[in-house]
C-alpha positions as CSV (number, residue, x, y, z in Angstrom):
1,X,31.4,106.4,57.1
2,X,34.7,108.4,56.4
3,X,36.1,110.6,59.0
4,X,38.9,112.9,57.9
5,X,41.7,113.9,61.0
6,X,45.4,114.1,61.3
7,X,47.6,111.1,62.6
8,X,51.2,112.0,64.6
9,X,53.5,109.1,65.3
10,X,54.5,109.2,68.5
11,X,57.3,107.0,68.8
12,X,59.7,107.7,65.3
13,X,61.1,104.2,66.0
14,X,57.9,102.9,64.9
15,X,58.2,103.4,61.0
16,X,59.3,100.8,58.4
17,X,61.9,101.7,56.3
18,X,59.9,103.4,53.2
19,X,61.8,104.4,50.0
20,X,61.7,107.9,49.9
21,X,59.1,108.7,46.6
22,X,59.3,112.8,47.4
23,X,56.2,113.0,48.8
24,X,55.9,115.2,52.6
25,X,53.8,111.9,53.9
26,X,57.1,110.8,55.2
27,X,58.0,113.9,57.3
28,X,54.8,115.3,58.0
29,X,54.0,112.2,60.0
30,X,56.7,112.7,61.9
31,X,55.7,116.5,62.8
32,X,54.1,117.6,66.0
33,X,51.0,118.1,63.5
34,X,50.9,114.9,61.9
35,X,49.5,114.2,58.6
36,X,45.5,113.6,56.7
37,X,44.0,110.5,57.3
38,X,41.1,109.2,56.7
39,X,39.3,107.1,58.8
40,X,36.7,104.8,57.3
41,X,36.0,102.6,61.0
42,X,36.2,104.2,64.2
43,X,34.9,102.2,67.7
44,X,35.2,102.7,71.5
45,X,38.4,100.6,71.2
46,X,40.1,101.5,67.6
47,X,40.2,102.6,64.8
48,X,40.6,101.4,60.4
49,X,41.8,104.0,57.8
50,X,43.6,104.5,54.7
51,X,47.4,104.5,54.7
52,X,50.0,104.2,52.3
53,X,53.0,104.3,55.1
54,X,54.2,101.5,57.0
55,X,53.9,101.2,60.7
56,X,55.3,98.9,62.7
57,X,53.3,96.8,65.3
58,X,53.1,98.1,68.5
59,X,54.1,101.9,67.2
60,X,52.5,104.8,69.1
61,X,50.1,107.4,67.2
62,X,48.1,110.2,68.0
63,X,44.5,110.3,65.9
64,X,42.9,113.9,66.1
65,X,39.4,114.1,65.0
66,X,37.1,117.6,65.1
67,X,35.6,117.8,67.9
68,X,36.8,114.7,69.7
69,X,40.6,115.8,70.1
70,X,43.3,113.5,70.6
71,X,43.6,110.0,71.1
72,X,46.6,107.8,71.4
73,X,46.1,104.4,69.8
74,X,48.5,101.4,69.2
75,X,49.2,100.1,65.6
76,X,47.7,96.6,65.4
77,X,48.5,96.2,61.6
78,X,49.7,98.2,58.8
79,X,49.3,96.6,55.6
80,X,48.3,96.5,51.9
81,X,47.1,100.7,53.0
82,X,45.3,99.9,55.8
83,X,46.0,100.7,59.4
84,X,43.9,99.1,62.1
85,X,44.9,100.3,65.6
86,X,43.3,100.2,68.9
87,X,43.4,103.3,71.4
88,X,45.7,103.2,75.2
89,X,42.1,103.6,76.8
90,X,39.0,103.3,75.0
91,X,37.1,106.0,73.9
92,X,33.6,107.2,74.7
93,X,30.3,107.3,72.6
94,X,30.0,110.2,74.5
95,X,33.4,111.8,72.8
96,X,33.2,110.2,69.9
97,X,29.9,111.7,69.4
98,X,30.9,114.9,68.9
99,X,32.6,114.5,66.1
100,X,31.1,115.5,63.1
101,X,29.0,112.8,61.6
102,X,29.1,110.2,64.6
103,X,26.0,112.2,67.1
104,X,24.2,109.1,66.6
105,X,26.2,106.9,69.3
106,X,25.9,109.6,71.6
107,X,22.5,110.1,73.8
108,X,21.0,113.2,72.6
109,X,19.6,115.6,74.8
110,X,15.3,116.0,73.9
111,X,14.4,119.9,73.3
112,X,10.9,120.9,75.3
């Protein structure tokens, strides 16, 4: 499963120091917006995805997936591209279920 979304980092403080290669990554991360991700594990506690910047441990972000909104989460590793965090408060099947592509860990309603 791959799940694209936007990640914010919420606490600036929280980025390694990255040699500057040109690319936006950098700053768009840092907007209110944040930058693409893409998320290839999500759970009721955290997340996996693709990323070529480093975070620091412990650094707040803000995933945004369709449907589901915003979710803060806490940056458990950042390495070799990948960054595994786990959200503040755990996430419902429920929400996470209405993202596109994850309806089948939420209940679905039966039609008559």
């Amino acid at each position: 499963m791959r799940i694209a979304g936007r990640l914010a980092l919420q606490t600036p403080s929280g980025m390694e120091a990255a040699p500057c290669d040109g690319s936006r990554l950098k700053s768009d991360i840092l907007s209110f917006h944040g930058c693409d991700i893409l998320v290839s594990n999500i759970s009721e506690l955290g997340f996996e995805a693709k990323f070529s910047l480093p975070l620091k441990r412990g650094a707040l972000v803000r995933l945004r997936l369709p449907g589901a909104g915003a979710m803060l989460a806490k940056v458990s590793s950042c390495q070799k591209g990948v960054l595994k965090a786990e959200f503040v408060n755990p996430v419902s099947p429920a929400r996470l279920g209405k993202t596109l592509g994850m309806s089948r860990l939420a209940p679905q309603p039966a039609f008559a």
